[in-house]
Structure formats: structure tokens, C-alpha cells
N, C-alpha and C positions, 0 to 999 in steps of 0.2 A: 607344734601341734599339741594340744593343752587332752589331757585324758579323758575330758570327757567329749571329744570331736567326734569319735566314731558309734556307728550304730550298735556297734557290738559292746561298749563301755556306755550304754546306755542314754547314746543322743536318740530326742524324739523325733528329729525331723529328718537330721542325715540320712539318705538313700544307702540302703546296703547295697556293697559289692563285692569284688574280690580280697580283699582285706580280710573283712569279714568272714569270707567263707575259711580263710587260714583257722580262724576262732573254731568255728562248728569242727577243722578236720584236725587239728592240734590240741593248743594248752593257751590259756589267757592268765597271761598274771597281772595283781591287782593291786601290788604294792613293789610296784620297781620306780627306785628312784635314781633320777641323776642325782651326779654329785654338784651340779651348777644350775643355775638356773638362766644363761646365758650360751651364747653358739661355742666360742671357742674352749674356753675350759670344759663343756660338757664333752667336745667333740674329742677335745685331747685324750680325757680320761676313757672316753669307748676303746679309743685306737690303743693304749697302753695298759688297760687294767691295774690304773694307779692314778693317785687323788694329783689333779695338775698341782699343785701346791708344790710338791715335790720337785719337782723340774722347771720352776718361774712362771709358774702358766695359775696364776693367781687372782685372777678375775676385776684387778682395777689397776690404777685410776682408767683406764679405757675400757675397760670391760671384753674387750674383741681385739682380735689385730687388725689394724686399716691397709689400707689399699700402701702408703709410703711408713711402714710398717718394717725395719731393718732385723725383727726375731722372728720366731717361728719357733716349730713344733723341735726342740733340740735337734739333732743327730744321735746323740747317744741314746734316745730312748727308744728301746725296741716295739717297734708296731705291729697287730697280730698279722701281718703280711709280714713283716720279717721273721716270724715265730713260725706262720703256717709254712714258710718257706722250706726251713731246716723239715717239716713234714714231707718235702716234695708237692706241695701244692703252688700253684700259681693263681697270681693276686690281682686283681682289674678293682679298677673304679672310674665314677659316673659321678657327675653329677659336682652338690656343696661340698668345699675344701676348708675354707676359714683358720688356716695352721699355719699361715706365712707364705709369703713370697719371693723378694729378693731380697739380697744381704750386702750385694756389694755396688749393684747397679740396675736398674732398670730393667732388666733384660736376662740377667742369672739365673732368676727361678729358684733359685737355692733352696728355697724351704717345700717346695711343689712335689707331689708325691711320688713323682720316679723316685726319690733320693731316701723316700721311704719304704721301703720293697713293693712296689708297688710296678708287674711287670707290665700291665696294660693299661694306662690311663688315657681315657677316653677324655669327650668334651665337659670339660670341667670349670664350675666357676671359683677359683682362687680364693675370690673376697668371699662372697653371700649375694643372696639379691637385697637388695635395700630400697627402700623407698624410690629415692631417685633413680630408679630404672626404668620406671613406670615409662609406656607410651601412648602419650594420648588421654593422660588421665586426668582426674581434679589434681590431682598434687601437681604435675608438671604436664609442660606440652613435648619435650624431648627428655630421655636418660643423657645423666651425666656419664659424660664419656671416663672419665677420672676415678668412677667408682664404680662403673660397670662396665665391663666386657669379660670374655668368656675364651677359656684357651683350648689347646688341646695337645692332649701332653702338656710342654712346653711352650708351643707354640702360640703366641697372643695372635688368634684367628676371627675375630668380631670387637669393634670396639666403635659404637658403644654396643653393648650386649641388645638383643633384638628376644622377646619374649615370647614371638609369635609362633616357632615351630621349636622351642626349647626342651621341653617334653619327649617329642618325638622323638627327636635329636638322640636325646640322652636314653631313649629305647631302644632306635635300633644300635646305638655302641654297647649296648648291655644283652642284645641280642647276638649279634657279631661274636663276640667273645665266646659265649655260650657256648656257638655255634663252633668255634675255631678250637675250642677245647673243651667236646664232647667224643665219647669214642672209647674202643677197650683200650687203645694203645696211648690215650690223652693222659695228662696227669691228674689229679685232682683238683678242683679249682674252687677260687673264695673272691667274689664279688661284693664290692663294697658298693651300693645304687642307693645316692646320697642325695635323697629329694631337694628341689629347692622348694618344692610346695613346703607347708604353707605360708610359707614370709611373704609379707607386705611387699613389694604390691601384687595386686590376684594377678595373678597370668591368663589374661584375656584370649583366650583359642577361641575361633568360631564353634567346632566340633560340638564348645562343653559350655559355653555361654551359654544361661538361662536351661541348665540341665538336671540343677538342685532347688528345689524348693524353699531352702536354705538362703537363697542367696549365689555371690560371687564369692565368697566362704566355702561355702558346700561347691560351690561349680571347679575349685581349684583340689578339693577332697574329691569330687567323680574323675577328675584329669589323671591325679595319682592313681585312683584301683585300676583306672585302666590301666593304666602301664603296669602295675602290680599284674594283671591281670594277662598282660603280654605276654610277661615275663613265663610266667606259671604255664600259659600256651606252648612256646617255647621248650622248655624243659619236659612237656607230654610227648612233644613233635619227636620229641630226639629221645623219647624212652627211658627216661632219666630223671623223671618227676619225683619216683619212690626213693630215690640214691639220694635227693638231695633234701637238704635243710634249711628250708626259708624261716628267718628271723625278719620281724617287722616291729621299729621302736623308735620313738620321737626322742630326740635330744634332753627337750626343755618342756615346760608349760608353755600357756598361751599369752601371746603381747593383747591385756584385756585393754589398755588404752588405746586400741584399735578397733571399737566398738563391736558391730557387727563382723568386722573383718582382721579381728584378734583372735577367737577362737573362745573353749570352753573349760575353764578346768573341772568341770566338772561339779559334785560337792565340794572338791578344796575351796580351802581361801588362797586369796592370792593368786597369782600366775609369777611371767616371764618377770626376771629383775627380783621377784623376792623369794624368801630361804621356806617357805609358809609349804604346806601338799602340793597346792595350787600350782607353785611353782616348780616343782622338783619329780611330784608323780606323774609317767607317763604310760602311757599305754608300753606295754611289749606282747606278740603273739610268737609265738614256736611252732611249725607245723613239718612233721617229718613223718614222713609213710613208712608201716612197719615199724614204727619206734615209738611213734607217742599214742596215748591212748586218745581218739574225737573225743571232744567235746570237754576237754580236762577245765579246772579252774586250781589256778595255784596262788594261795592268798599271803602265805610268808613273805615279809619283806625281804627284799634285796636291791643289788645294784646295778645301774646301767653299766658299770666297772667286770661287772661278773661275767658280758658275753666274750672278752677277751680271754678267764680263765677256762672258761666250757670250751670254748674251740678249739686252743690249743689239747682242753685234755681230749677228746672225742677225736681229733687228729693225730695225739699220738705223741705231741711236741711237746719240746719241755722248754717252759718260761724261763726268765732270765733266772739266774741263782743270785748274780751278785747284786740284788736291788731289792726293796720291799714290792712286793707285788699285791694292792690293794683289794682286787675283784677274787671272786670265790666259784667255784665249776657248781653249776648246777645240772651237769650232768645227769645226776639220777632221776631229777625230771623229764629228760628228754630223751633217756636210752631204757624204756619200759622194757623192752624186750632181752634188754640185757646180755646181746649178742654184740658188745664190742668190750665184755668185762676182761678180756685178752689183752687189749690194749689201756695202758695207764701209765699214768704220769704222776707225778708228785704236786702234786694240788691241795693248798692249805683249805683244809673244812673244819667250821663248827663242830663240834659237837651238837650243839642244839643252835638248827639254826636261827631261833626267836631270839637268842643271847645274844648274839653279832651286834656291837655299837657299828654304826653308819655315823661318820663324820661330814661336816658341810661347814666348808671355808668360804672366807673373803678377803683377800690382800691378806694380814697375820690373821683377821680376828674367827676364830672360831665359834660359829654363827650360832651353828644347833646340833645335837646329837639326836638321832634315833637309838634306842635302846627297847627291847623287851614290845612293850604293849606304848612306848611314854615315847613324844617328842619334847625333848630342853632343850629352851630359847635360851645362850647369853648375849645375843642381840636378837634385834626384833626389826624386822623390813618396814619401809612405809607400804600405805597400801593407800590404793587408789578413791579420792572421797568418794561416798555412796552421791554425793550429788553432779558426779562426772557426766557419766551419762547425760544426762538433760540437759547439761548447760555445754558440752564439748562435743556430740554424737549425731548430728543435725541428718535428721533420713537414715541412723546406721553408720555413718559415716566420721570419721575422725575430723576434726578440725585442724591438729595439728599431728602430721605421720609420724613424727621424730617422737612424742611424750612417753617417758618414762618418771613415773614416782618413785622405784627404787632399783635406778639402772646401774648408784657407783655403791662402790662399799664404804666410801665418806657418808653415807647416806643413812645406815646401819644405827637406832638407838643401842646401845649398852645399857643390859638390864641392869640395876642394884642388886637383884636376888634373878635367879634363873626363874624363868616362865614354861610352866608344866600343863603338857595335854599329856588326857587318854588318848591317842589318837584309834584306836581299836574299837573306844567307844563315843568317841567324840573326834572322827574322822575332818571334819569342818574347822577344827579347831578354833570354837565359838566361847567354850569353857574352860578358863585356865582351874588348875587346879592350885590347892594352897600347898606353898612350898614345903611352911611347916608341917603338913600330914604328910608328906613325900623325901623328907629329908634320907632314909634310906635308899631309893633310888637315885635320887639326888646324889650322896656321897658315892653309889657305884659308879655314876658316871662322871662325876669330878676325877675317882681315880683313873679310869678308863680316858677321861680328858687329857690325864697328866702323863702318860704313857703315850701317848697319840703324839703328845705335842713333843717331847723326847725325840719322836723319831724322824720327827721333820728337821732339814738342814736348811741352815739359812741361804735362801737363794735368791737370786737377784728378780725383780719383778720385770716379766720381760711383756708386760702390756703396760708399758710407759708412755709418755708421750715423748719424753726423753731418746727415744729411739724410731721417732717417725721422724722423716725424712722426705720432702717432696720430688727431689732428685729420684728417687725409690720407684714413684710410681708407675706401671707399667702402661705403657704408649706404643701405640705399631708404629705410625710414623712422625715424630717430632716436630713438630710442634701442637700438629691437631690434632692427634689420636686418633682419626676418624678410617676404619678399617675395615 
């Protein structure tokens, strides 16, 4: 979902809903960025509060893990379900996985998120939705079975994956849960409801066909508030709406090479595939009754990295010691009332939060740095020709599902001199600035570069093709998958 999708980030057409109303009863921040601009690496670094670089999760030559895919999300890196654990919370998830699958066979699951503390995991898709899932669509007349079905837990329970009650599906297991650990005597609990909205292809429901103005775009944005919207029901049903803390935040920018049904970044340049605003700035909302003040706007930058260090501190848990821990607790925006200053944890903060460099990798090359008010380019993304559109988008519509202009990191120019925005005042990043009037923030961030790169260990790239495998793939019954 690209930042500027929702009605609340400023789309004209998107119909408000329950999303949105998180905005009006929370906090909206305006400069949260992933640290990738792809599924797997951004999704690694939510779950660990640490740049995937660090652990092989380094964004090429594949950019994602595939379906015969032998690595995954390590073992040793702790996930905040293993963090909220040592809290006494118990951890469920719903929904996109994209961290791996098998390792040794077809059938192992090794990398699937029981193994990650993960105590209730619901129906879950592994891979992602991808194109070829589509039923019934212009791109295909059946989902490949080989790269879409959908488990649960463990258990490979659809194949090929069926998109028609998928939604639901993944509502009421995020419902259940709720329900099964609500209570004085229940422990506390941390749901991770991991949209497959909005990836190609739209997820056709009757329900929500033709229900946004927008399009099959927007009709797949009305599918999500309502389940947002379920959920929030739910949690009033059971008395328990002001106790808890709904977090809502996109990965990545928008796949713009999917015309009408790629999505918006907004002002940025750029989307999904490059290192640009476009690409990296996502929406996040915060909404917690008794805690945060309606209608907040929070405009300091920070990182998609940082909700791993906020929930373990607001929980009470203490992050790993022996590992860099990259994300930063934003706490003091979201405990206004300042009735859990009792409880605390050792959580690395700024001083000033404006000073914080933000690092953005690719396979080694160090893409770009946020600093201060400035983004420095030392590589620079392609970007999609402005004469796409017209010649590739025929009714809105993509001509070819799969295009990306900068989906590998082989793709990546290397500047001779680094390329400088305001981005505070040149948000678009349409005006570079001249390196020689900026050579002092320039050298802050070369050394700030040079210390970053110190602290990475060389690690093996574990989105290789060198470690796919079709032996790997997961299959119900051999030879046709069909389940």
C-alpha cells in the first residue's frame, strides 16, 4: 500500500472507513519509513527491529523468498513474539508470511511461524499473493498451484489458493483468538493481521465489487477497513477496546507499474522496487484509548523498525543484549498519559530525534541515508518512463503483471558524487541539491556511513537463486498439488 492510498494521507477519491477513523481517535505519522522497499526484507526487519542486512535478508538477486526457497527468516533472530513472550503475552498471526518455508523437504515448514513464537497461527499464506493467483482474471484463467495456496498453521490446507472467501477467512481466525484470549484471567495478547490486500491481483468478493469509486484498487482498500473494522467490533464486544493498542502500517510503497491497480505514493517519487519517498514512506496510524491524545499528527521521521522497539518497551520486555538492535521506542508518543512510566526497559533513544541517520540497503551497496532535514543518494533507483502509462495501462490496466524497473539491486546506478534533497522542503524529491554547497552534511553522513558499515558482518545472501530448489515446493498431494 503506497502512502498516499488512504483517505486519511490525503487520497481524493478513497471512501473513508475504519482505518481512518484510527486517525481522527489516535496519532498519524507522516514520515515512517521502511527500511526496504520490497515484501521480504521490509517484513523481516518489522518482526526483528533490525536492518535485514544484518542477518542475509538483503534484498537480491531475488529480491523475496519463492515458493522452492531452502532459507528463511533465521532461527536465531528474535521476533517481537518471542520478545512479547519473556512479557507473558501470547502471539497469533493471520494472514501474509513471505520469511520462508521449507528447508529440508517439501513438507517441514521449517521457516513458518510456529518456529517463530508465534503461539496461534491461523490461515496463513507462506509465499504472498502474486499475480498468478488471480481467478478468472485478464492475466490468467486459473492460479498456479505451485505458487499459490494457503496453510494453516502448518498444515498445506488449499492448493491452489481460492481468493473468494480469503478475507473472511482471515477475520474470523483473528476473531477466535481475540475471543479465546480475552478475560481477567487471560494473559495479554499481540496479534500480528497481515493483510494480503493490496497485492496484485484485486481480490474479487462479491460483497465489495464495485463498492469504491476508485475502482478494483479502492474495492480491495473497502475489503481491508472492513475487516479493520471487524476487528475493532470485536474488541468493544469483549470490553477491551480501551486496553488495547491498534497499530496499522504498510510494508512498502505502491507497485506503480500496475497502473490503476498499483496504488499511490502519494507526493513521493517513486514506489515499490526503488530507495526514492515513494518507495519507502508508508502510512502508520497508532490508536490507544486513554493513551494517546485524537487527532495527534506526528511528523519526525522514523522507522518501520521502531514498532518492534515500542512494544517490547510499553510491554515491559527487554530486547535482545547480545545483537545491534536497529529500531528505536517511540513510546512517548503513544503513552500521553504516562501511567505505565513504572514500567521500562532499556531502549536505545536519541537525543534529538531529527539527528537519527536511517540507513537503506541493497545486496552490500548502501543505497541512501536519511539524515537531519536531507536524503543522500550513493545509488539512485530506475524509475518508471513517464510515457508508461500510455503505451502499457490500456483501460487502467497493466499489460504485463510481472514489470518492475527497479525490482534487483544489479539495477541500482552508482552516483560519482552523492545526490542531495531537502526532502522537508522538497518532499518530491524533484530538486537535487549541489553537493558542493552541502559538503558539510555530506561529510556528517559519510562518517555516520562509515560507522554503519563497521557494524555489519559479512553475511551470506540468503535471497539467492543458489538456494532455490523445486524439490522445496510445497504440494498436498504429489504430483498435482491440487487440494
Amino acid at each position: 500500500m503506497g502512502y498516499g492510498d488512504l483517505w486519511s494521507y490525503g487520497h481524493k477519491i478513497q471512501e473513508k472507513g475504519p482505518i481512518d477513523l484510527l486517525v481522527e481517535e489516535g496519532v498519524r505519522f507522516t514520515s515512517c519509513y521502511s527500511v526496504h522497499s520490497l515484501c521480504t526484507p521490509s517484513r523481516a526487519a518489522i518482526l526483528t527491529g533490525r536492518l535485514p542486512t544484518r542477518f542475509g535478508v538483503k534484498g537480491g538477486p531475488l529480491g523475496v523468498f519463492l515458493p522452492g526457497s531452502s532459507t528463511g527468516l533465521p532461527h536465531s533472530e528474535v521476533t517481537i513474539a518471542e520478545v512479547l513472550k519473556t512479557a507473558g503475552y501470547i502471539s497469533a498471526i493471520v494472514g501474509k508470511w513471505h520469511l520462508g518455508i521449507n528447508r529440508h523437504n517439501s513438507k517441514d515448514g521449517f521457516y513458518l511461524p510456529h518456529s517463530q513464537g508465534f503461539d496461534f497461527v491461523g490461515h496463513i499464506l507462506p509465499l504472498s499473493l502474486v499475480a498468478d493467483c488471480g481467478e478468472q482474471t485478464y492475466y490468467r484463467h486459473q492460479p498456479d498451484a505451485r505458487r499459490c495456496f494457503l496453510y494453516k498453521n502448518t498444515t498445506l490446507v488449499q492448493q491452489p489458493l481460492s481468493l473468494k472467501n480469503l478475507t473472511q477467512t482471515l477475520v474470523q481466525d483473528a476473531i477466535s483468538f481475540i475471543k479465546e484470549n480475552s478475560g481477567q484471567q487471560k494473559k495479554p495478547f499481540f496479534l500480528y493481521f497481515s493483510f494480503p490486500q493490496v497485492h496484485n491481483p484485486m481480490i474479487q468478493t462479491s460483497r465489495f465489487h464495485g463498492s469504491s469509486k476508485r475502482g478494483v484498487y479502492g474495492d480491495q482498500i473497502q475489503e481491508m477497513q472492513w475487516a479493520v473494522g471487524e476487528v475493532i467490533k470485536t474488541l468493544q464486544s469483549l470490553s477491551i477496546d480501551d486496553d488495547t493498542m491498534l497499530l496499522f502500517m504498510s510494508d512498502h510503497g505502491p507497485h506503480l507499474e500496475l497502473c490503476h491497480e498499483g496504488g499511490s505514493p502519494g507526493i513521493f517519487k517513486g514506489g515499490k522496487g526503488t530507495f526514492y519517498d515513494g518507495g519507502l514512506r508508508v502510512p502508520l496510524i497508532a490508536r490507544w484509548k486513554n493513551h494517546i491524545k485524537p487527532g495527534q499528527v506526528y511528523k519526525h521521521y522514523m522507522s518501520s523498525m521502531d514498532v518492534y522497539a515500542t512494544l517490547a518497551d510499553l510491554a515491559g520486555a527487554d530486547t535482545p543484549a547480545d545483537r545491534i538492535i536497529d529500531g528505536q521506542s517511540f513510546r512517548h508518543v503513544l503513552d500521553d498519559s504516562s501511567s505505565l512510566s513504572d514500567v521500562g526497559v532499556n531502549v536505545t533513544m536519541s537525543t534529538n530525534q531529527s539527528e537519527r541517520p536511517l540507513f537503506f540497503q541493497c545486496n552490500d551497496h548502501l543505497v541512501a541515508v536519511r539524515y537531519k532535514d536531507f536524503k543522500i543518494y550513493y545509488y539512485t533507483s530506475p524509475l518508471m518512463p513517464s510515457l508508461y502509462p500510455k503505451t502499457m495501462c490500456q483501460n487502467g490496466r497493466p499489460s504485463d503483471h510481472s514489470k518492475y524497473f527497479a525490482e534487483h539491486c544489479d539495477g541500482l546506478e552508482k552516483q560519482t558524487q552523492p545526490v542531495v534533497y531537502n526532502v522537508e522542503v522538497d518532499p518530491s524529491e524533484e530538486f537535487p541539491l549541489s553537493a558542493d554547497q552541502y559538503e558539510d552534511i555530506i561529510d556528517q553522513v559519510d562518517q555516520l556511513k562509515r560507522k554503519h558499515l563497521q557494524s555489519i558482518d559479512n553475511q551470506d545472501n540468503l535471497l539467492n537463486s543458489d538456494y532455490v530448489t523445486n524439490y522445496l515446493i510445497p504440494c498436498c498431494n504429489p504430483p498435482y498439488c491440487v487440494c
